[in-house]
ROVOTOR-509912 format. One record per residue: residue number from 1; x negated, y, z negated of N, C-alpha, C in turn. Coordinates in nm, 3 decimals. Each point is the difference from the previous one (the first is absolute). Example, Ala and Ser with C-alpha at 12.3 -4.5 7.8 and 13.67 -1.06 7.14 Angstrom:
1:-1.319:-0.569:-0.780:0.089:0.119:0.000:-0.090:0.120:0.000
2:0.035:0.105:0.072:-0.082:0.119:-0.006:0.077:0.109:-0.073
***
This chain:
1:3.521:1.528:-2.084:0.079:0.104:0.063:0.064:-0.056:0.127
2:0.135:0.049:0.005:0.056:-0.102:0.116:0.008:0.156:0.142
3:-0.030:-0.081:0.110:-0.049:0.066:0.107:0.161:0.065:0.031
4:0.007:0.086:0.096:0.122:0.046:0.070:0.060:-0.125:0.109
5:-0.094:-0.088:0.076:0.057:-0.115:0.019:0.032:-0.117:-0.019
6:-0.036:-0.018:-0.155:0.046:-0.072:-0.104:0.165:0.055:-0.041
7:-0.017:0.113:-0.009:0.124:0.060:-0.119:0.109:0.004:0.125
8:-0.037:-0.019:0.142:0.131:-0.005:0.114:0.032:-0.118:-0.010
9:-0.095:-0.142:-0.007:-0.006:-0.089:-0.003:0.110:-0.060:-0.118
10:-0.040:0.056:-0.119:0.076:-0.014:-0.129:0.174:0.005:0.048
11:-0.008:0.174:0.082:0.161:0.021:-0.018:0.065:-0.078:0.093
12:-0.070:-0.018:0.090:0.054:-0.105:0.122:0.077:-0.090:-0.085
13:-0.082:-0.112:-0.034:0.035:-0.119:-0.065:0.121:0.029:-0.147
14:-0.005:0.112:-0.068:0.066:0.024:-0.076:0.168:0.009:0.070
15:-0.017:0.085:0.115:0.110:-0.008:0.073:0.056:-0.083:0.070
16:-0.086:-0.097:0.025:0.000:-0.109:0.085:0.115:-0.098:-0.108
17:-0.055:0.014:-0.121:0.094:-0.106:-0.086:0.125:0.055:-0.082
18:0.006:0.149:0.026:0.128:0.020:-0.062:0.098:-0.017:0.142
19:-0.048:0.009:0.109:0.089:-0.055:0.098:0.049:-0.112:-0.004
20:-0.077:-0.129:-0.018:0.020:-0.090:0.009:0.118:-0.030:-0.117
21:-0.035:0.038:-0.128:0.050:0.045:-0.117:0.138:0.003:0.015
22:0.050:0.132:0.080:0.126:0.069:0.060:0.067:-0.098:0.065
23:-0.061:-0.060:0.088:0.048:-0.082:0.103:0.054:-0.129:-0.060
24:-0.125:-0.057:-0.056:0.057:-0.148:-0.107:0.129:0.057:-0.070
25:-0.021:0.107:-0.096:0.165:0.057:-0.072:0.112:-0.001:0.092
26:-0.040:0.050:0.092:0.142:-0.004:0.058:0.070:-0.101:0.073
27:-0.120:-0.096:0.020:0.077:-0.192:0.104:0.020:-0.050:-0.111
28:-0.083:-0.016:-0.134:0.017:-0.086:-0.080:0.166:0.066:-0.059
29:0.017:0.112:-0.029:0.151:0.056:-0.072:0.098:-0.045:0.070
30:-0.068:0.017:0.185:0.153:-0.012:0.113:-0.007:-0.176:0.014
31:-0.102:-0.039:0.022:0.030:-0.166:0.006:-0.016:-0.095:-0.086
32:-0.043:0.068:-0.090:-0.024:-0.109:-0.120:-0.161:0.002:-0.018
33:-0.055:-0.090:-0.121:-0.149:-0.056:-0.001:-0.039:-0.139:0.106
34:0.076:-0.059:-0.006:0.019:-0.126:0.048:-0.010:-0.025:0.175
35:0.096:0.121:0.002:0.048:-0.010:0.195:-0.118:0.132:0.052
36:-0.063:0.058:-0.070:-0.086:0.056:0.075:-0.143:-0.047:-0.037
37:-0.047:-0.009:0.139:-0.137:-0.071:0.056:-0.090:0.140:-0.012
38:-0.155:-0.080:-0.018:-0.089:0.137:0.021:-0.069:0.048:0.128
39:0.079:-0.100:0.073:-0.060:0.064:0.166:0.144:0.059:0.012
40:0.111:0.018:-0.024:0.066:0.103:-0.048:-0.036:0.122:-0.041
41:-0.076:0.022:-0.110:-0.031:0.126:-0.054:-0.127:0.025:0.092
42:-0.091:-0.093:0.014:-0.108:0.048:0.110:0.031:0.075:0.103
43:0.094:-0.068:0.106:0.050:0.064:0.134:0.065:0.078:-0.073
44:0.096:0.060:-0.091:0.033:0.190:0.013:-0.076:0.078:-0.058
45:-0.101:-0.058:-0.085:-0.103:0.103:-0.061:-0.121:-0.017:0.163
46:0.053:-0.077:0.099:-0.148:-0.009:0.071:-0.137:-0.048:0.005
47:0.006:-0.074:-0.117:-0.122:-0.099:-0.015:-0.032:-0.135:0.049
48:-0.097:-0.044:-0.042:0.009:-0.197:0.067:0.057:-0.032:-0.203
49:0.083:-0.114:0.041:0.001:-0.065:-0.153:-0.145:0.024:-0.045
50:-0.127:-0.052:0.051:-0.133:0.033:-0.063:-0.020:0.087:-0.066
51:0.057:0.102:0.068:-0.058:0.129:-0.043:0.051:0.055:-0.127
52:0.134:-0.100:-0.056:0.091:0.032:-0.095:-0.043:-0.080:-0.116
53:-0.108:-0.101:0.034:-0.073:-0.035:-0.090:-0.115:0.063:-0.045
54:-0.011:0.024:0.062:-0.129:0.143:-0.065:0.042:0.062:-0.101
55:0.131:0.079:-0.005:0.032:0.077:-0.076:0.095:-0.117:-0.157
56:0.079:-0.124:0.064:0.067:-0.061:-0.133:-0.040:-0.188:0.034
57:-0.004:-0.082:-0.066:-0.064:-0.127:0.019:0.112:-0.105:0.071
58:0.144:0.078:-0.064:0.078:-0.139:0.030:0.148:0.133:0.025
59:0.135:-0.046:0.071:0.124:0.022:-0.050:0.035:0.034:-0.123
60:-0.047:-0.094:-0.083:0.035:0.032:-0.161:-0.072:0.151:-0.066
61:-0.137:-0.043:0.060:-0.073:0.136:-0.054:0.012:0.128:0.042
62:0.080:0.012:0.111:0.053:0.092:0.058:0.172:0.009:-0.032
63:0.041:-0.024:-0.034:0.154:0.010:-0.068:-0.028:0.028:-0.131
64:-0.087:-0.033:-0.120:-0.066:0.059:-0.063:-0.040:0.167:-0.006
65:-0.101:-0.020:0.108:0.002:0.107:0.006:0.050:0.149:0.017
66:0.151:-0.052:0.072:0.091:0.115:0.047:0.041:0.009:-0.140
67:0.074:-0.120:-0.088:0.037:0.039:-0.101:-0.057:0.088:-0.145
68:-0.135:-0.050:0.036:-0.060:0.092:-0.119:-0.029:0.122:0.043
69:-0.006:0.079:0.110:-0.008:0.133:0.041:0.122:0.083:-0.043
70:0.110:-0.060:-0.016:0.117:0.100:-0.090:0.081:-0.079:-0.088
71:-0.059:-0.121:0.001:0.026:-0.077:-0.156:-0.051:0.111:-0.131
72:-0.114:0.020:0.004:-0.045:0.129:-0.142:0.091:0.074:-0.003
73:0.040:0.117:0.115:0.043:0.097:-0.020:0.138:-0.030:-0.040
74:0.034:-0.069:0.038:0.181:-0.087:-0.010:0.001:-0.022:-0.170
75:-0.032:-0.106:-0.045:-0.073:-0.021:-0.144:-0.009:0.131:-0.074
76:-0.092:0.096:0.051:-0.011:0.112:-0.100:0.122:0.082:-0.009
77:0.079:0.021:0.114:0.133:0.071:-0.048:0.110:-0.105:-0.040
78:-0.032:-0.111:-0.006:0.130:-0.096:-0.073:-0.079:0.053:-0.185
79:-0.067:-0.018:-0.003:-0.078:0.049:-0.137:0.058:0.114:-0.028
80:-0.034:0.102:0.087:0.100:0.172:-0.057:0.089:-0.004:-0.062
81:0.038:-0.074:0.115:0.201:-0.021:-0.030:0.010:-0.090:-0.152
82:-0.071:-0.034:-0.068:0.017:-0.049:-0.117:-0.049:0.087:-0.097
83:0.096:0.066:-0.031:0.014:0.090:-0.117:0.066:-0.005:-0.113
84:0.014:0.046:-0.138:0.042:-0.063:-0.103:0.173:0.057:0.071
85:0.046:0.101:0.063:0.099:0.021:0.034:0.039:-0.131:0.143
86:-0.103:-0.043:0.048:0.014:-0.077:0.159:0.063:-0.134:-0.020
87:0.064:-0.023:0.108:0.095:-0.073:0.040:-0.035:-0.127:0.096
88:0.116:-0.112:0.013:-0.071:-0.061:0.078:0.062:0.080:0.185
89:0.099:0.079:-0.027:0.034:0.084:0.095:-0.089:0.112:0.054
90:-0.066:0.027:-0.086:-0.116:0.107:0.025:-0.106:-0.065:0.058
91:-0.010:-0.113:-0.071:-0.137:-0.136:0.075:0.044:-0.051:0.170
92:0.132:0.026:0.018:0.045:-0.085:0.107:0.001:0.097:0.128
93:0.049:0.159:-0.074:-0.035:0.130:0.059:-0.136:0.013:0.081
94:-0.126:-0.004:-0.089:-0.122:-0.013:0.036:-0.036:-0.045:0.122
95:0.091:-0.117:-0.040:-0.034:-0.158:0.160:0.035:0.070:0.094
96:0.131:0.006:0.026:0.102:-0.006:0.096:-0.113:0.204:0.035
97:-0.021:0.062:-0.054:-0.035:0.158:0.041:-0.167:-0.063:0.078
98:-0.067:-0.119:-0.059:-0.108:-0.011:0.087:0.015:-0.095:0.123
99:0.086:-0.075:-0.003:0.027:-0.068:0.140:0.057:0.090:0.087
100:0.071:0.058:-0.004:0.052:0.182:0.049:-0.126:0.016:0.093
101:-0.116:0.059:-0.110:-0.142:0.092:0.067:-0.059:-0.165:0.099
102:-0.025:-0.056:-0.029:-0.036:-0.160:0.044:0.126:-0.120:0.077
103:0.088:0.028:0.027:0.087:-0.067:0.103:-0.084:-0.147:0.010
104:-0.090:-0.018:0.083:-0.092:-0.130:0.003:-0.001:-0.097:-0.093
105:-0.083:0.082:-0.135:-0.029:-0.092:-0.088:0.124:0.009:-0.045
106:0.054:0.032:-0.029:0.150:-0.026:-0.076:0.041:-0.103:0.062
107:0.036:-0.001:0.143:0.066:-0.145:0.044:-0.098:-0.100:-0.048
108:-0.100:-0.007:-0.017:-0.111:-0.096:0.037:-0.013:-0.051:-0.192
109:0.011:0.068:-0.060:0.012:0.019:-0.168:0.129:-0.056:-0.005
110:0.087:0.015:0.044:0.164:-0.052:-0.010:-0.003:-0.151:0.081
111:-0.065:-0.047:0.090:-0.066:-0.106:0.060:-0.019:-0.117:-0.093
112:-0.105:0.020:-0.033:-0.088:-0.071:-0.049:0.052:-0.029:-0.177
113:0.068:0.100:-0.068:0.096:-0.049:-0.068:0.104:-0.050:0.007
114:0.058:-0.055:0.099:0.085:-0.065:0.022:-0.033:-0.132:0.028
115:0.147:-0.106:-0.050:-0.058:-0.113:0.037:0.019:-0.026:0.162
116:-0.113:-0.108:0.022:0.036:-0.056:0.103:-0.196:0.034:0.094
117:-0.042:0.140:-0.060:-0.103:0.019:0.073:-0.137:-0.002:-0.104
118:-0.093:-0.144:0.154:-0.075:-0.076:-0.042:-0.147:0.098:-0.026
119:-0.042:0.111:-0.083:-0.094:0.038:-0.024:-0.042:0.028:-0.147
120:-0.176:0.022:-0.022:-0.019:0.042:-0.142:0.125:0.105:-0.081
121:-0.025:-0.079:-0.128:0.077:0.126:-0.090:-0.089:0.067:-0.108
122:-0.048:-0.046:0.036:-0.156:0.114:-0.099:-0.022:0.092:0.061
123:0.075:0.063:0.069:-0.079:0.110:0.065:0.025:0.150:-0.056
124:-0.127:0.062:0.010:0.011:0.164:-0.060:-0.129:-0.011:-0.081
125:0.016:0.136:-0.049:-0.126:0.003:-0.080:-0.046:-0.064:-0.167
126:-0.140:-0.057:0.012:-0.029:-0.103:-0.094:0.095:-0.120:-0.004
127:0.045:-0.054:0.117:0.086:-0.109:0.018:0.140:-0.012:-0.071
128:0.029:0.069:-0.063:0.109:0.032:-0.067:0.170:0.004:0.111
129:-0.023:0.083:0.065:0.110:0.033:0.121:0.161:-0.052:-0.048
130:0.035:-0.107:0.045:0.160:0.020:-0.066:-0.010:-0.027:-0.128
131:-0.065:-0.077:-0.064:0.001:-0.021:-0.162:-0.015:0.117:-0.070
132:-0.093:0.077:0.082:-0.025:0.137:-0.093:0.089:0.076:0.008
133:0.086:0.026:0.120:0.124:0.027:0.051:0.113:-0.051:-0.155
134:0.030:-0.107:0.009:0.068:-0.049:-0.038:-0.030:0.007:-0.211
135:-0.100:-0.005:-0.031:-0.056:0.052:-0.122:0.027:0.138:-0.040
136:0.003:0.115:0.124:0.099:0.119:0.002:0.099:0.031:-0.066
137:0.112:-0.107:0.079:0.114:-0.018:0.011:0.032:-0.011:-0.157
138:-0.050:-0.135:-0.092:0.004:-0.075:-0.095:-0.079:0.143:-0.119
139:-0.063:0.071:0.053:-0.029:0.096:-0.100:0.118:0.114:-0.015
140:0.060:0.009:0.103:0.141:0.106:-0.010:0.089:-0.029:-0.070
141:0.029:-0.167:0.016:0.155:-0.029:-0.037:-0.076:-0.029:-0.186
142:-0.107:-0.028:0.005:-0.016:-0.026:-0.149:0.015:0.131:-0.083
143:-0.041:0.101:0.075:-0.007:0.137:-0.079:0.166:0.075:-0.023
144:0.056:-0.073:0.137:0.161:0.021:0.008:0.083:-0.081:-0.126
145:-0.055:-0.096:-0.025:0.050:-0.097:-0.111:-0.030:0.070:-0.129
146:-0.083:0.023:-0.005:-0.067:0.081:-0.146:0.121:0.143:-0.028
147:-0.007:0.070:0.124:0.085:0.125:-0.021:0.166:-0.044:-0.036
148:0.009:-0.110:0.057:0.130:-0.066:-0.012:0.086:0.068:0.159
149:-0.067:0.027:0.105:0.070:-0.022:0.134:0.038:-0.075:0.099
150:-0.131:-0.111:-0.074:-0.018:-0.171:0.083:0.045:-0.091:-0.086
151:0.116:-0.127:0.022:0.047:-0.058:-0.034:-0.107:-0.129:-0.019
152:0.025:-0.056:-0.102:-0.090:-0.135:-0.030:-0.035:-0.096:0.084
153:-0.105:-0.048:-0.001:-0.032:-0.119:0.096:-0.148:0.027:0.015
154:-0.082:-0.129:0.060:-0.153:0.013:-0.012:-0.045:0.154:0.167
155:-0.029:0.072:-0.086:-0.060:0.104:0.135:-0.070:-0.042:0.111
156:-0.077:-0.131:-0.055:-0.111:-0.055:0.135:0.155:-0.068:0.104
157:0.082:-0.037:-0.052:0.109:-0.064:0.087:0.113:0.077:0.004
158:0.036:0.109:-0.049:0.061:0.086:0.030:-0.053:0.072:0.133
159:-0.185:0.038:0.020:-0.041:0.110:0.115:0.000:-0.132:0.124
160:0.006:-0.110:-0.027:0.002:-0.102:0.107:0.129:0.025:0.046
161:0.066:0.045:-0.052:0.206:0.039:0.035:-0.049:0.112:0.106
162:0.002:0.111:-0.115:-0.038:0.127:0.047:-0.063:-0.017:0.124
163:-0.142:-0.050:0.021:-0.066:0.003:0.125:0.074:-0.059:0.135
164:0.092:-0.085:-0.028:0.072:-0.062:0.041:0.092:0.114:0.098
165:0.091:0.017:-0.103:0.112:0.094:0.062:-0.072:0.121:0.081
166:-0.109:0.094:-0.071:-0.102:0.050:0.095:-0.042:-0.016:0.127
167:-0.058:-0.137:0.053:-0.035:0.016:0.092:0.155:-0.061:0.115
168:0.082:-0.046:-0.054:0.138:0.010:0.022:0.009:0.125:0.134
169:0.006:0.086:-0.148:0.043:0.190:0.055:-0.071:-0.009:0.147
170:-0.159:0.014:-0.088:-0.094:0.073:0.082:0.041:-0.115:0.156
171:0.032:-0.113:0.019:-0.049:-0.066:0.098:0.079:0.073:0.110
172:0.126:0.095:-0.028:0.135:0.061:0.097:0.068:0.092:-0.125
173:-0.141:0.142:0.007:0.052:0.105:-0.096:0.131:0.083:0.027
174:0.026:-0.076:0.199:0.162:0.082:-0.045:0.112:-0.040:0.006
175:-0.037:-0.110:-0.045:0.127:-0.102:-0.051:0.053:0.037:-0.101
176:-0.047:0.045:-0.055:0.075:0.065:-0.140:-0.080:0.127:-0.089
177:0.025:0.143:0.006:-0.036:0.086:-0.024:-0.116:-0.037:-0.134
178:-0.115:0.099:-0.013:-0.061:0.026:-0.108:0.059:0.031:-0.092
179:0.103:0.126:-0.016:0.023:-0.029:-0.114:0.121:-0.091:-0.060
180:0.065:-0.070:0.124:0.125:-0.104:-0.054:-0.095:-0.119:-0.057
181:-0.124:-0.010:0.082:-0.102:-0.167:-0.074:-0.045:0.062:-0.137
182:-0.016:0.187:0.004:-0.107:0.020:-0.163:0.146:-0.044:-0.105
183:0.150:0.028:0.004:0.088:-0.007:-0.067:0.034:-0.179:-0.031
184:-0.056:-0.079:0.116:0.058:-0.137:-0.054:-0.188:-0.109:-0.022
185:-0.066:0.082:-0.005:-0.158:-0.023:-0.041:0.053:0.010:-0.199
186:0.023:0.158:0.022:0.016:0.015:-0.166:0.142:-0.105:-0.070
187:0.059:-0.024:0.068:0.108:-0.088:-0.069:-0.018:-0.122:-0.001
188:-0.092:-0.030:0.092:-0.003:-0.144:-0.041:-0.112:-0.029:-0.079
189:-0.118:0.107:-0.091:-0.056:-0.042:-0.104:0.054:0.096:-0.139
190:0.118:0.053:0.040:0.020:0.084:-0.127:0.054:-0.090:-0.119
191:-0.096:0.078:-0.124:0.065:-0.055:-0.140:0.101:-0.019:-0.001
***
């Protein structure tokens, strides 16, 4: 039986790391993985770097970690959006409507897919993260091919396009309207 100053103890620390959590999301989205330090995230969450080991082992395991806290939920509505009616516009909908609620990870997800920045790409849940992402992608345009809406070509290198032009959009969503990118998204894989 856990005491009443156990169970304060518990929420402390529970809170203690979705701060840290918050905080990593938002230097790692605004500066990158690379250019932000963890006596960085220490000094605005207020900790010693030490103390930020308590809660994650390394940088990595903590960039990790931000990502798998709305890596699932991200994942499970790219899944919705695949319906025998769904699109890869409806899939791209999904994204672009959860970086919206999440601003942070979206930059930080748009980051780290891009070239140039030096961090894991396994990241998300069951290590999967952009591949599983990207296995998404390759399940739409194949089902688009079948209906005859997606024009020929291998889907695993077709959603490497797709993901492509995606994080394109997403990197400066108002560079060019949602629905002017959903109109030249669908034309450039239409049958």
């Amino acid at each position: 039986m856990t005491s009443p100053r156990q169970a304060r103890r518990a929420q402390r620390v529970a809170l203690s790391r979705e701060q840290i959590l918050d905080i990593a999301e938002e230097l790692f989205g605004g500066q990158g993985y690379r250019a932000t330090s963890l006596q960085q995230v220490a000094d605005r969450a207020e900790f010693s770097v030490g103390a930020l080991y308590q809660f994650f082992a390394s940088k990595e395991d903590l960039l990790r970690a931000v990502m798998y806290r709305r890596g699932g939920d991200l994942l499970a509505l790219m899944r919705a959006a695949i319906t025998p009616a769904g699109s890869l516009v409806a899939l791209v909908g999904a994204i672009s409507g959860y970086f919206a609620r999440y601003p942070a990870y979206g930059l930080l997800t748009v980051r780290l897919a891009s070239p140039g920045e030096d961090a894991p790409k396994d990241l998300g849940p069951g290590g999967d993260g952009f591949a599983g992402a990207l296995a998404l992608f390759a399940d739409v345009l194949r089902a688009g091919q079948r209906a005859g809406t997606v024009g020929p070509g291998d889907p695993a290198a077709l959603a490497e396009l797709a993901s492509s032009m995606i994080t394109a959009h997403l990197r400066d969503p108002t560079g060019l309207p949602a629905d002017d990118f959903a109109d030249i998204l669908t034309a450039a894989f239409a049958a």
